[in-house]
PLY file of the C-alpha trace (Angstrom):
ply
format ascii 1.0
element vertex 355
property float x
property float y
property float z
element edge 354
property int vertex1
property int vertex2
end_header
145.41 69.08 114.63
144.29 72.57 116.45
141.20 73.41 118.37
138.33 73.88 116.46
135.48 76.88 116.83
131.52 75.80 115.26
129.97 79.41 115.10
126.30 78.86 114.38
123.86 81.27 114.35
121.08 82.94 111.62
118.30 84.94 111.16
116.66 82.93 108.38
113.77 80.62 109.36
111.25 79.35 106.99
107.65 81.38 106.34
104.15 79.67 107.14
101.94 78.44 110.18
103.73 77.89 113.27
107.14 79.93 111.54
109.64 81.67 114.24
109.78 84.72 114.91
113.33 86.23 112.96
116.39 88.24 115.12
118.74 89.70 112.69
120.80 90.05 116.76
121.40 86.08 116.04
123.07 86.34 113.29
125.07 89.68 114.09
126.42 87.78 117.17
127.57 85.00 114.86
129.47 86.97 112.40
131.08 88.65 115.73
131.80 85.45 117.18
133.92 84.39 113.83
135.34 87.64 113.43
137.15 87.93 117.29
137.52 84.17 117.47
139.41 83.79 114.27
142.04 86.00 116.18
142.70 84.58 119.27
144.37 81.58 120.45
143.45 78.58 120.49
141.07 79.05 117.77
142.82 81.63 115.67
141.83 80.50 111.91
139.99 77.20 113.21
136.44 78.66 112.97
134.04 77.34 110.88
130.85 79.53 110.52
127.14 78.47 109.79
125.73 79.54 107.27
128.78 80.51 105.59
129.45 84.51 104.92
127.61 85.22 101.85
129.75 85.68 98.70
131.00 89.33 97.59
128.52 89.19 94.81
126.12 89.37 97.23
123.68 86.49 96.37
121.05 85.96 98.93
120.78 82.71 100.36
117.38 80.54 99.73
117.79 78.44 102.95
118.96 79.10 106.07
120.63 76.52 109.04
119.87 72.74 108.70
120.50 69.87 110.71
122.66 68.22 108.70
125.33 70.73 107.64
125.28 71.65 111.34
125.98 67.86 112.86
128.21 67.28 109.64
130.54 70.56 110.33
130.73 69.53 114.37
131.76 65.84 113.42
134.41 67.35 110.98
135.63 69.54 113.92
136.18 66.65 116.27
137.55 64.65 113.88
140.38 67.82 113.83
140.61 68.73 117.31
141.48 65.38 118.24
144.67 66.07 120.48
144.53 65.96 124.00
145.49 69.39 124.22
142.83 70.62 121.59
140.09 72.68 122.51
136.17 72.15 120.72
134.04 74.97 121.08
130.24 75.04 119.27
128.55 78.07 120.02
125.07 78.51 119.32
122.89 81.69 118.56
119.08 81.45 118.45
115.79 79.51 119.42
115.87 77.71 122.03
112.98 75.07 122.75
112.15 72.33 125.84
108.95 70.38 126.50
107.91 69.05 129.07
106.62 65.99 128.19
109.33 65.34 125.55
112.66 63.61 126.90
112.78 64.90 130.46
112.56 68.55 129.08
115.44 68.19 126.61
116.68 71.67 124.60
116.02 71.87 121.03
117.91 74.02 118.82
116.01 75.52 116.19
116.50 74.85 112.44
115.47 77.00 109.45
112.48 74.81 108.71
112.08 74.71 112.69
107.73 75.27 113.63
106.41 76.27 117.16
104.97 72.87 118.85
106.78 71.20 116.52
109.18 69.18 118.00
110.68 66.95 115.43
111.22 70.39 112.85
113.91 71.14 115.47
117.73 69.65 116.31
117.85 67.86 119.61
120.97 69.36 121.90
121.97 65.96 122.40
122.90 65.27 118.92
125.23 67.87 119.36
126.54 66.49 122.36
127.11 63.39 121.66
128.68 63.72 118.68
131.33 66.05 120.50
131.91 62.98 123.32
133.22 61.45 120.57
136.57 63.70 121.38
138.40 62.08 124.63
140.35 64.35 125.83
141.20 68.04 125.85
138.24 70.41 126.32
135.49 70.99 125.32
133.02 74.07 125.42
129.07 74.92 124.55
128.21 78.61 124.07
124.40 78.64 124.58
122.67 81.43 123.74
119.24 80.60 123.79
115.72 79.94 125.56
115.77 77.28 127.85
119.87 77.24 128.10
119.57 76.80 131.87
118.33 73.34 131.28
122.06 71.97 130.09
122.53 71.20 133.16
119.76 68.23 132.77
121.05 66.99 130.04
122.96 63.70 130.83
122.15 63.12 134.37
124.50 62.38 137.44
128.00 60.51 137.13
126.54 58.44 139.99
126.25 54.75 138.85
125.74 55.98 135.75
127.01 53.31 132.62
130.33 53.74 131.36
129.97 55.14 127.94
126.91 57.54 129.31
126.98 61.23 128.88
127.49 62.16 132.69
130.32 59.57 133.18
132.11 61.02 130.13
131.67 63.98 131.56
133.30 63.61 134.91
136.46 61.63 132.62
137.31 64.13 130.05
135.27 67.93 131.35
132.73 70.03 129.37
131.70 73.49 130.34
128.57 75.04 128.89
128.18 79.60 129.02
124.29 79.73 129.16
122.72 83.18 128.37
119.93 81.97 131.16
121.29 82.21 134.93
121.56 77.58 135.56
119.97 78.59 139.10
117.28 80.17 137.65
113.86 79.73 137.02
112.85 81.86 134.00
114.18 80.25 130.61
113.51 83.32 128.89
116.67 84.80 127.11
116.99 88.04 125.45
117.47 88.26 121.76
117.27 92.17 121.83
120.46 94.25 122.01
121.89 95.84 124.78
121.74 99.70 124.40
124.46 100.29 126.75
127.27 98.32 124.68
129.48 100.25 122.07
127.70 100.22 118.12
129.33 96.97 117.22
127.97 95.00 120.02
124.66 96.45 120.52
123.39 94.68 117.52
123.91 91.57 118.81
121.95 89.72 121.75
121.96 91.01 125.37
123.88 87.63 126.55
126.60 87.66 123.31
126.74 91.31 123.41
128.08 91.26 126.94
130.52 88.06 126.36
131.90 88.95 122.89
133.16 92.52 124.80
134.97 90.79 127.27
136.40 88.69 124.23
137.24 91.67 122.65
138.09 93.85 125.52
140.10 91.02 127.96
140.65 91.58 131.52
143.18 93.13 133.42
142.56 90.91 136.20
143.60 87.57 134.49
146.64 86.54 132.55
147.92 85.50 129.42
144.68 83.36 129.19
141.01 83.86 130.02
139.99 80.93 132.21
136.65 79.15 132.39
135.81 81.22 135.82
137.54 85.03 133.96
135.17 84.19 131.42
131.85 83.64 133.61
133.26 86.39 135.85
133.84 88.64 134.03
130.51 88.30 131.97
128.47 88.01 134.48
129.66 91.43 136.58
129.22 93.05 133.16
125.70 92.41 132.72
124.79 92.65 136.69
126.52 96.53 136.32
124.56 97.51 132.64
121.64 97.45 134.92
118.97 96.66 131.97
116.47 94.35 132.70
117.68 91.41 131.12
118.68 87.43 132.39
122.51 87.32 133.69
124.01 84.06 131.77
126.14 81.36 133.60
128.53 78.61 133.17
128.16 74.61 134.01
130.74 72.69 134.83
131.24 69.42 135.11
134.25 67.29 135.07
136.30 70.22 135.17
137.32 73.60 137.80
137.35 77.04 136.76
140.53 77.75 136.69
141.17 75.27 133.24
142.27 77.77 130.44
139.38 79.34 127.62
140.91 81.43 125.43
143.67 84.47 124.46
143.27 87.42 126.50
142.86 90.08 124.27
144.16 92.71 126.68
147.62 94.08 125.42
150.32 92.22 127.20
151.90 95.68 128.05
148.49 96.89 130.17
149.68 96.42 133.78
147.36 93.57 135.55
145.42 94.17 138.33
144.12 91.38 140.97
140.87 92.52 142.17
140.15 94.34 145.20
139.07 91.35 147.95
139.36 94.37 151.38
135.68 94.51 152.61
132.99 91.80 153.10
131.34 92.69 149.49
134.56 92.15 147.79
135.48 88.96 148.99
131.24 87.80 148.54
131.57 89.26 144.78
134.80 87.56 144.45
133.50 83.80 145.42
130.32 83.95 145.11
130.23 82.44 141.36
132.03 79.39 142.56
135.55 80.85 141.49
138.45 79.16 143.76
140.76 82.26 144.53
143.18 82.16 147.30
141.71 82.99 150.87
144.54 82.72 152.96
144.30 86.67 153.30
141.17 86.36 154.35
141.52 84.15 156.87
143.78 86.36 158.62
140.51 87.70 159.81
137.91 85.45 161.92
135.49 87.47 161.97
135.59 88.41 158.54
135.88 84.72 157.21
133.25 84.16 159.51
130.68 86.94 157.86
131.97 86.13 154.49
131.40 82.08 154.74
127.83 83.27 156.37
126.71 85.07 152.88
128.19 82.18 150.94
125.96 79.61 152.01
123.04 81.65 150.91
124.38 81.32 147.60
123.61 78.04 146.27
126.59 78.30 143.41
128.90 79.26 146.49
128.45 76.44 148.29
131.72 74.81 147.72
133.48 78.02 148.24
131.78 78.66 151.28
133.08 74.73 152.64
136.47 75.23 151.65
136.38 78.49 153.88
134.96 76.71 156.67
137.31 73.45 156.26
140.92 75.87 156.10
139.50 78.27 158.94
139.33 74.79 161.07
142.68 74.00 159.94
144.10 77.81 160.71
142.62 78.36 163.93
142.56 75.18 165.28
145.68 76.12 167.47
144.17 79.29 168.55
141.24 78.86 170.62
140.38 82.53 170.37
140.23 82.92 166.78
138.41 79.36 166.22
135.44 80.29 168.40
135.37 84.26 166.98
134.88 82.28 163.77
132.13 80.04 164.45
130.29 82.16 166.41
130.23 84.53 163.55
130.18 82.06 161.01
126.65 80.41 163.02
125.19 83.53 162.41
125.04 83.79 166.69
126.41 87.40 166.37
123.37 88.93 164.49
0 1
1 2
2 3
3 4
4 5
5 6
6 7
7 8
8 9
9 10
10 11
11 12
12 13
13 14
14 15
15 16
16 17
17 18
18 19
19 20
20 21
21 22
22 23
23 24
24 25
25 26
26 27
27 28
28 29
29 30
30 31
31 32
32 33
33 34
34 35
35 36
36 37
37 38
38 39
39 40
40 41
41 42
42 43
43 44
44 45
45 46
46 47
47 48
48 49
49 50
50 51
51 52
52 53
53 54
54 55
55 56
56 57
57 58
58 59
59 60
60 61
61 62
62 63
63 64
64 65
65 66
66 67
67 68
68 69
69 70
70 71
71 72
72 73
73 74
74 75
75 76
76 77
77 78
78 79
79 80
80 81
81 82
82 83
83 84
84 85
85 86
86 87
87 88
88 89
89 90
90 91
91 92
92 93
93 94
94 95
95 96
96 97
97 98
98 99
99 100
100 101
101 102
102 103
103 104
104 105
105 106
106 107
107 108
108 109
109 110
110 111
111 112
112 113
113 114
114 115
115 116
116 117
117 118
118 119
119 120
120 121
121 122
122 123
123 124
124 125
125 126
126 127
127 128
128 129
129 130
130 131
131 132
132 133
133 134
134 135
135 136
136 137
137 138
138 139
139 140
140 141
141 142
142 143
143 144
144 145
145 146
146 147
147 148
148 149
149 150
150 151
151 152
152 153
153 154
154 155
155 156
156 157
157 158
158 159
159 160
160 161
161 162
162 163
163 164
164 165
165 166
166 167
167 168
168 169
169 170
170 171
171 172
172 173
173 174
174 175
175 176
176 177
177 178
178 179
179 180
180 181
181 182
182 183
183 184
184 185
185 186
186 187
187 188
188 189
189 190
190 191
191 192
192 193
193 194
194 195
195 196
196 197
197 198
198 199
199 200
200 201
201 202
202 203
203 204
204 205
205 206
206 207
207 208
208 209
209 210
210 211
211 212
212 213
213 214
214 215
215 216
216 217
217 218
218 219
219 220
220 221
221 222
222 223
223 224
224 225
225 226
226 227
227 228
228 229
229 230
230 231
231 232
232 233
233 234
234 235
235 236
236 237
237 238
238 239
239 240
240 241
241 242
242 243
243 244
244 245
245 246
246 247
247 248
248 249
249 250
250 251
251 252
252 253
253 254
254 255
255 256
256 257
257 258
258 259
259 260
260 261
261 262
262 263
263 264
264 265
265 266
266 267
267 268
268 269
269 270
270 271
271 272
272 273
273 274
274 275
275 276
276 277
277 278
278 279
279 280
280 281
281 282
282 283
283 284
284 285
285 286
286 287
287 288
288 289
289 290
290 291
291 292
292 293
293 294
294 295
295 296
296 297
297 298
298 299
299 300
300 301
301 302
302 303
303 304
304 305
305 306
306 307
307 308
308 309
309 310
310 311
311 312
312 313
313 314
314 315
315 316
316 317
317 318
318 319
319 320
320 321
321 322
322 323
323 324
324 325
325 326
326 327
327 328
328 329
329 330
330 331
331 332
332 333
333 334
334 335
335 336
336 337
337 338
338 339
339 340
340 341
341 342
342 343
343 344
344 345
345 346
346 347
347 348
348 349
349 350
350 351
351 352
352 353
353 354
C-alpha cells in the first residue's frame, strides 16, 4: 500500500466558558498542506484531510475536529502504509496544550469541544503516537504546529533500559522525526498562529511556522536532489524564517532513531533548474552549514587546521551541533595525525588558546 498523509487542522472550536480562541491561519495551512501534498511523491493522492473540504453546495459544518474521527483516520492510515518502504506523515495545525502537573508535561492537541484548564476536553499526543508505532518499519513523520511542540522531545523517554515494546525503544528500532513550529532547544512554547507578512498571498494566510515550510514544499531547493531529506527540510525552513526577520519562534526537527539525510518528500524544484551545493568558503558558511546537526562532507574543510579548528570552536557552543562538532574533531585527529604541524595548529585553535 503507499505512504499515507493525515492533514489535520481547523478553525472551529466550540462557544462557552473556557472556549479557544479561533485562527482561520489553522485551517488555511491545512487546506495548503492537502493541496501541495496531494502532488508530490510519496504522498501524491494519499492525503486524507480533517475535517473534510466542505461540499460545493456549500453547507456549513455544525462541528468541527473530534477525537475520534482523528485517531480513527490515523489507524486507517497505518493500516495502509504498512510497507517497509511506506512513509506516515500526521501533521497537525492548532492548539497546543502541556501541564505541568499532568503526565510529565505531556502535549495535548486540541479538539473542537477542547476548554482552557481542561485537560480531559483535549486529545493526548500520545494517542497519536502510539497508534502510529503500530507501523514497524518505514518512516514515519509528525508535523507539529502548535504551542508547546518543543516538548515532543519528552514524550517517550530515553532508549536506555527502556522495555521492549516502549515508545523510546521503538523509536531507536524503526525512526520517527517530528518538524516542531517551537525551536526543541528552546524555552518559550509559544508558537505563532498569525501569518507571516513577508510570504507571497497564498502563504501569508497561513501560520508563521506552516507558512515558511509549505514554501519550501512548494518552492524546493536547489541545493538538494531529487528528494527533500529530513535535514533539506529543517534546513531549509529554518534559514527561511531566521532571514524573514519577523519576530516570530524558528521551528525544528527531532530525531530519533533516524539521521538527516533519510529521504522526506518530492522536490518540487523543476528537474531542469541547475543544482547548486551551498557555499561552505568562510567560517560562517561552514557554522550555518552544520550547525543544525546536518552531516555534510568536511573533508574540504579539513584541508584547513585552522579553519576546522575555529569552525569545531563555534560548534560546541551550539548544543544541536554537538555531534557535528565531534565528528570534526575525531577526522581532524585522523587527518593530521601524521603531520605534527597541522595537528597542533588545530588544537590550539580548536582549545580556543589562540583568542
Amino acid at each position: 500500500m503507499p505512504s499515507q498523509a493525515v492533514i489535520i487542522g481547523d478553525s472551529v472550536f466550540r462557544d462557552g466558558p473556557g472556549a479557544l480562541q479561533a485562527h482561520d491561519s489553522f485551517r488555511a495551512s491545512a487546506l495548503l498542506y492537502d493541496e501541495l501534498l496531494n502532488k508530490l511523491d510519496p504522498f501524491k493522492g494519499n492525503c486524507t484531510l480533517i475535517p473534510a473540504r466542505e461540499e460545493p453546495s456549500g453547507t456549513a459544518r455544525s462541528t468541527g475536529v473530534d477525537a475520534d474521527t482523528v485517531m480513527d483516520a490515523v489507524s486507517e492510515a497505518v493500516k495502509k502504509a504498512s510497507a517497509r518502504d511506506d512513509t506516515l506523515l500526521v501533521v497537525y495545525i492548532g492548539h497546543g496544550m502541556a501541564w505541568d502537573n499532568l503526565n510529565n508535561s505531556e502535549v495535548h492537541l486540541a479538539m473542537y469541544g477542547s476548554r482552557e484548564e481542561r485537560p480531559w476536553s483535549w486529545l493526548p499526543y500520545s494517542s497519536i503516537r502510539r497508534e502510529m508505532m503500530r507501523k514497524q518499519g518505514g518512516l514515519r513523520i509528525v508535523i507539529a504546529d502548535c504551542c508547546y511542540s518543543n516538548f515532543l522531545h519528552r514524550q517517550g523517554g530515553t532508549a536506555d533500559d527502556a522495555p521492549e515494546n516502549s515508545f523510546a525503544a521503538l523509536d531507536k528500532a524503526n525512526g520517527t522525526a517530528v518538524f516542531t513550529a517551537v525551536d526543541p532547544e528552546g524555552r518559550d512554547p509559544k508558537a505563532w498562529p498569525k501569518g507571516c507578512d513577508r510570504l507571497s498571498e497564498r502563504m501569508k494566510d497561513c501560520t508563521h511556522f506552516s507558512g515558511h515550510f509549505l514554501k519550501v514544499l512548494s518552492e524546493g531547493s536547489s541545493t538538494a536532489g531529487e528528494k527533500l531529506s529530513l535535514g533539506d527540510m529543517r534546513d531549509r525552513v529554518v534559514d527561511e524564517m531566521y532571514q524573514c526577520q519577523a519576530p516570530h519562534p524558528v521551528g525544528g526537527l527531532i530525531l530519533r532513531g533516524l539521521g538527516d539525510s533519510v529521504p522526506f518528500v518530492q522536490n518540487s524544484l523543476p528537474a531542469d533548474v541547475p543544482r547548486q551545493p551551498p557555499a561552505r568558503i568562510t567560517d560562517e558558511d561552514w557554522i550555518t552549514a552544520l550547525r543544525t546537526g546536518r552531516r555534510w562532507p568536511i573533508k574540504p574543510l579539513l584541508d584547513k587546521p585552522d579553519q576546522a579548528g575555529r569552525v569545531s570552536l563555534s560548534l560546541w557552543t551550539i548544543p544541536e551541533a554537538h555531534e557535528n562538532a565531534s565528528r570534526i574533531d575525531r577526522e581532524a585527529n585522523d587527518a593530521y595525525r601524521s603531520d605534527p604541524r597541522k595537528y597542533a595548529t588545530y588544537w590550539y585553535i580548536r582549545d580556543g588558546l589562540a583568542a
